[in-house]
C-alpha positions in Angstrom: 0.0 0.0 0.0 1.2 3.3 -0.5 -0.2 7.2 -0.6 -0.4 7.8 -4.2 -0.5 11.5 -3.9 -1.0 13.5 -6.7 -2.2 11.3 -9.1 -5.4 10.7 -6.7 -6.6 14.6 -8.3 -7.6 12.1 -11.4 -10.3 10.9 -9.4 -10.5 13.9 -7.4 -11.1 15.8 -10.9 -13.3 13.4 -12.4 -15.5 13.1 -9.3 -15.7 17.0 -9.2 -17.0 16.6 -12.9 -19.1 13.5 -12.6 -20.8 15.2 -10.4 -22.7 17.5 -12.4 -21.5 20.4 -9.9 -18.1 21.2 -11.5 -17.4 21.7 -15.4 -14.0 22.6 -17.1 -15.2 26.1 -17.0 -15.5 26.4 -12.9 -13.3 28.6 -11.4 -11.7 28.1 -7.6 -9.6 30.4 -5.2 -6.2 29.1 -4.9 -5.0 32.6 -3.9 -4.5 31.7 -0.4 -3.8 28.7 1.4 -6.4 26.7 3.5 -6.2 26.4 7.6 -8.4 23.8 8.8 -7.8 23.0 12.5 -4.0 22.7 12.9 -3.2 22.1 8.8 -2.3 24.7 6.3 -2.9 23.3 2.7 -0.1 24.9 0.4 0.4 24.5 -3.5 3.2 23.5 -4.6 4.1 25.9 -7.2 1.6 28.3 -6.2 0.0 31.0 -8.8 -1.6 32.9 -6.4 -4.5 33.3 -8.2 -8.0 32.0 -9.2 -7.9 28.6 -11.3 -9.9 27.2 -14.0 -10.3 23.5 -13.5 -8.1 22.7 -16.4 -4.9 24.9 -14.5 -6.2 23.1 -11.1 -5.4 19.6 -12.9 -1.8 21.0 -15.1 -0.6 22.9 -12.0 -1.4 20.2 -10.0 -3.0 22.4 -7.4 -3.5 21.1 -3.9 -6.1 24.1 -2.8 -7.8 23.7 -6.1 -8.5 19.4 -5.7 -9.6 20.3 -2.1 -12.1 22.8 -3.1 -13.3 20.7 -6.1 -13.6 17.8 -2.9 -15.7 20.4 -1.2 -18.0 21.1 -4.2 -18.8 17.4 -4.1 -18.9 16.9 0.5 -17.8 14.5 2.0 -20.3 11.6 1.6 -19.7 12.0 -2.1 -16.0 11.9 -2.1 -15.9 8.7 -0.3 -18.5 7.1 -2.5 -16.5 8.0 -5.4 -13.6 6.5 -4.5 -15.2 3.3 -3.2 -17.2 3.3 -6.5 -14.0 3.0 -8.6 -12.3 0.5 -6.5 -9.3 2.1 -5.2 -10.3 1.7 -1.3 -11.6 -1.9 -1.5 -10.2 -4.9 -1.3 -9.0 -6.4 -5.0 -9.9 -9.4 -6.6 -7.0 -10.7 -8.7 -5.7 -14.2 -9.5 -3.2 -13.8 -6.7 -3.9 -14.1 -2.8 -0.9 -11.3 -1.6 -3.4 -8.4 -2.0 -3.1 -5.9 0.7 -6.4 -4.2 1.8 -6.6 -0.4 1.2 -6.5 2.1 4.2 -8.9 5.0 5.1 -10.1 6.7 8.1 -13.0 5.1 10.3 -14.8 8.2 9.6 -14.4 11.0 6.9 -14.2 14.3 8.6 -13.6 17.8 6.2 -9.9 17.7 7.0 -10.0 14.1 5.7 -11.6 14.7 2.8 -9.5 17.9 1.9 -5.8 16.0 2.0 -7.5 13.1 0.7 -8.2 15.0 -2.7 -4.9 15.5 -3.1 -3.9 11.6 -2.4 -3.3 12.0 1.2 -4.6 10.5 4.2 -5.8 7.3 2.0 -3.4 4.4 0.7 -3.8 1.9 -2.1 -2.0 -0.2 -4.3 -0.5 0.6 -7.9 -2.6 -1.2 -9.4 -5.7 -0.7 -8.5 -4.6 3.1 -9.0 -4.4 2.3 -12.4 -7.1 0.3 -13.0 -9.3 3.6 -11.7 -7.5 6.0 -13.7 -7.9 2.8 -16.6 -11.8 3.2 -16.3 -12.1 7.7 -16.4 -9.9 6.7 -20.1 -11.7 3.9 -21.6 -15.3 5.1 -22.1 -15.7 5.0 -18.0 -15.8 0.7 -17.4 -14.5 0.0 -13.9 -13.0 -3.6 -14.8 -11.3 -6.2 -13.0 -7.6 -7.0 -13.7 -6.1 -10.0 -14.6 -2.9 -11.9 -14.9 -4.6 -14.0 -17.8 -5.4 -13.3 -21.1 -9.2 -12.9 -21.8 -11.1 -11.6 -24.6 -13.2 -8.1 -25.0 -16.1 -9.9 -24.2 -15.3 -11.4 -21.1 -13.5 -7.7 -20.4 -16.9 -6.4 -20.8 -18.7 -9.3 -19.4 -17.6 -7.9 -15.5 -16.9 -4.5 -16.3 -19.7 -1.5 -14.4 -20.2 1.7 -15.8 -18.8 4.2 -13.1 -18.4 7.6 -14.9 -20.1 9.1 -17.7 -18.8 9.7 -21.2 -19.1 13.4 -20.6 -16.4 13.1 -17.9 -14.0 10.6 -20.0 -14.2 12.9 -22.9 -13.2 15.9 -20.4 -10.3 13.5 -18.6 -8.6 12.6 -21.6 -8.7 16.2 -22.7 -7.0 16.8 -19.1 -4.4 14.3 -19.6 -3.7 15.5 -22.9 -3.2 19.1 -21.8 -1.1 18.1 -18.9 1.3 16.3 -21.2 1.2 19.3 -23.8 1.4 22.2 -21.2 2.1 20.7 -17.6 3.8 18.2 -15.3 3.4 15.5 -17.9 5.8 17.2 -20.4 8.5 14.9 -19.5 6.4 11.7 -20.4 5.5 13.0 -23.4 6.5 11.0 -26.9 6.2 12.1 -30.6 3.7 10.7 -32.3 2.0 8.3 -29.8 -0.2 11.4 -27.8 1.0 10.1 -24.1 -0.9 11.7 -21.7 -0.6 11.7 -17.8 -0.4 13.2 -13.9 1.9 13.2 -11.9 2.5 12.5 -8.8 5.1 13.2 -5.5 4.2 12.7 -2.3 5.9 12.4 0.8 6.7 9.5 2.3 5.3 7.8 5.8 8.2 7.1 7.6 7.2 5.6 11.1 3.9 7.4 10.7 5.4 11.2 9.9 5.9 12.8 6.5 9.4 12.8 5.6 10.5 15.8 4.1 13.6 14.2 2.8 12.0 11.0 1.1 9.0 11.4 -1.8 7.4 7.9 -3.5 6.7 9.4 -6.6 4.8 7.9 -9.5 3.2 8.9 -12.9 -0.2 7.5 -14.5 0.3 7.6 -18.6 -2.2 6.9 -20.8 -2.0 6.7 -24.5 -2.7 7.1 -27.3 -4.6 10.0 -26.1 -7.3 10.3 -29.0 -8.4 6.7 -28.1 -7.0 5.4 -25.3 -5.5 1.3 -25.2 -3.0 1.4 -22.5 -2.6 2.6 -19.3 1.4 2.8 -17.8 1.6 4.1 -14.1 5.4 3.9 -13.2 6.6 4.5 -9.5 9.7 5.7 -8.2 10.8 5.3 -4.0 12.9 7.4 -2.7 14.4 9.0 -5.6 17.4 11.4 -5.7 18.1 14.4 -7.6 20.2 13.1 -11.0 22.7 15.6 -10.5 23.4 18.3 -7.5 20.4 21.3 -7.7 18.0 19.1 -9.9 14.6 18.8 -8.3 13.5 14.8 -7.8 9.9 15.6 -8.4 7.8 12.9 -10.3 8.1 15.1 -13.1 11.5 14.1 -13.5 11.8 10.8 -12.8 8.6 8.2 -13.0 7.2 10.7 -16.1 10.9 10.2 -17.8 10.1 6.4 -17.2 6.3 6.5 -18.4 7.4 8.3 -21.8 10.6 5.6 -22.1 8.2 2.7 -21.6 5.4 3.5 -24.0 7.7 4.8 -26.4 9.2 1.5 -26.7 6.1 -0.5 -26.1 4.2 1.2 -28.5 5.7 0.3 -31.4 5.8 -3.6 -29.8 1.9 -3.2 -29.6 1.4 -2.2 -33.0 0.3 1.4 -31.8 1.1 3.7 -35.2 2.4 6.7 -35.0 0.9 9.7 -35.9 2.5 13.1 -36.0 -1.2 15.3 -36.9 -1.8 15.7 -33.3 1.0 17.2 -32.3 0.5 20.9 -30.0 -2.9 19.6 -30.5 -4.4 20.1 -27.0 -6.1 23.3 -27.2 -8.8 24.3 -24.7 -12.3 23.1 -26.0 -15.6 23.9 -25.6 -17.1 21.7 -22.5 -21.4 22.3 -23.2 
C-alpha cells in the first residue's frame, strides 16, 4: 500500500465533474492557502490566483482538488472512491493483496488532503485500474494476470463515470502532457498523456520531508485510449546536485521511455497530426 499523492486529483477531478456540480469552465480560489484545524494546505508551485479547473489539474493544485472535494462533500468523495475501486479490497488471480486504508470516519480535514492523495493508501494497481476506467469510455474492470477476450473484459466490467467526464479526462491528460507536469512523459507521435505524482513518504507514521514515492499514471494514445502505464519511483534522488527529484522528472521520464518502446511492440502507429494539438475546448 502506499499514498499515491497527486495522481489521486484524477479521481479527485473526475469526481468533481461526474458530479454534475463542477465543469471545465469552474473557477476556484487558490489565492491563499487553506487552515483547517491545525493544517495549512499549500500549492506547490503556487499561482496565487483564481484557477480554472483545467490549470487546477496541469498545475497540480492542492487548494484547487480540495475545493473541487468540497463542491462534491464529504459523503460523495468517499462514495466515489469506493465506487471506482481504489479503497476496496481487489480481486486478482493472486492471494498477496493488501487491503486499502482510510479513516473510520471521513471528517472535512480528511476529505480535503484526501483530494490531493493523502490521508488514504492503495496499491499501484488498483490506482491504475481507476484511472484505466475515467480513459476507456468509464468501465471499472477487474484486472487479470490471464489473457481474456473483450467480451469477457466487458462481461464484469460497471459503468462508473459518464462519457461526458471521459471525454473531459482525456482532454485533461492530454493538456497536462502538452502544457504541464506530464511534459517529460511525453512521446512524438504516440499522444501520451498523464499526472503526476510526488508525495511524501510515511516514515514511522510522519511525513518525511527528505524522502518522496513518486509515481506517474500515462495513458495513451490520447485520441483513443488502449494502454494505461503508471510507473513509480521510491525514494528518488536528484540526478545531479540542484536538480529537483519531483515525479516530473523521474517516474514521467520512465512512463514516456516505456510507452515509447512498447508502443511500437503493440502495434500502436504513430501519428505526428496531433501534435500541440491540445487546445482548450468547448465543455457544453
Amino acid at each position: 500500500l502506499y499514498e499515491m499523492g497527486s495522481t489521486f486529483k484524477s479521481f479527485t477531478t473526475a469526481m468533481a465533474l461526474d458530479s454534475g456540480k463542477v465543469t471545465l469552465e469552474s473557477r476556484f480560489d487558490a489565492s491563499h492557502p487553506i487552515r483547517i484545524g491545525r493544517q495549512t494546505i499549500h500549492d506547490f508551485h503556487s499561482k496565487g490566483r483564481v484557477l480554472s479547473v483545467p490549470e487546477v489539474f496541469i498545475y497540480s493544485s492542492n487548494i484547487g482538488s480540495a475545493k473541487e472535494a468540497e463542491a462534491v462533500g464529504i459523503e460523495g468523495h468517499r462514495e466515489f472512491l469506493h465506487r471506482l475501486g481504489v479503497l476496496e479490497k481487489m480481486q486478482t488471480e493472486l492471494p498477496e493483496v493488501a487491503r486499502p486504508t482510510e479513516p473510520k470516519v471521513w471528517k472535512q480535514v480528511n476529505s480535503i488532503t484526501i483530494a490531493f492523495g493523502h490521508g488514504v493508501s492503495t496499491t499501484p494497481l488498483q490506482t491504475a485500474v481507476g484511472c484505466a476506467a475515467l480513459m476507456n469510455g468509464g468501465f471499472l474492470i477487474e484486472p487479470t494476470f490471464l489473457p481474456r477476450t473483450q467480451e469477457e473484459a466487458m462481461s464484469v466490467a460497471k459503468k462508473v463515470v459518464s462519457e461526458k467526464t471521459v471525454e473531459a479526462m482525456r482532454y485533461l491528460y492530454s493538456l497536462n502532457a502538452e502544457k504541464g507536469s506530464g511534459k517529460s512523459a511525453r512521446v512524438p507521435g504516440y499522444r501520451v498523456g498523464g499526472k503526476t505524482g510526488t508525495a511524501e513518504k510515511v516514515v514511522n507514521g510522519r511525513y518525511s520531508k527528505e524522502k518522496n514515492f513518486n509515481a506517474f499514471v500515462a495513458a495513451f494514445p490520447m485520441d483513443d485510449p488502449q494502454y494505461i502505464v503508471l510507473t513509480i519511483a521510491d525514494e528518488p534522488k536528484p540526478e545531479k546536485p540542484g536538480m529537483g527529484a519531483t515525479a516530473a522528472s523521474n517516474a514521467g521520464v520512465m512512463a514516456g521511455n516505456i510507452s515509447r518502446r512498447a508502443a511500437a511492440m503493440l502495434g500502436v502507429k504513430p501519428d505526428f497530426s496531433h501534435e500541440n494539438g491540445a487546445t482548450l475546448v468547448s465543455y457544453q
